[in-house]
C-alpha positions, 0 to 999 in steps of 0.5 A: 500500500502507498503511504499517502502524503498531504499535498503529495500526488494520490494514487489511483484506486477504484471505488464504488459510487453512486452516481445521477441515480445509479451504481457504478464504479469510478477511478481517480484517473478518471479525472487527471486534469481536473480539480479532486476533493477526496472525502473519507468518513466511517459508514453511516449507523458504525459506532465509529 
């Protein structure tokens, strides 16, 4: 696994999303160009 560092380049991966009323799957290379805001918190309803 990448050790990911603040302001450094993120690494690819792929993710479900849910995307105009749909699932699917999206990869941040998907995006190269463009402006990112990666968002990360625990499921809803977890006792975390």
């Amino acid at each position: 696994m990448s050790e990911v560092k603040v302001g450094a380049k993120a690494p690819d991966f792929v993710a479900p999303a849910y995307y105009q009323g749909d699932f699917t799957s999206v990869k941040l290379a998907d995006f190269k160009g463009k402006w990112v805001l990666l968002c990360f918190y625990p499921g809803d309803f977890t006792f975390v």
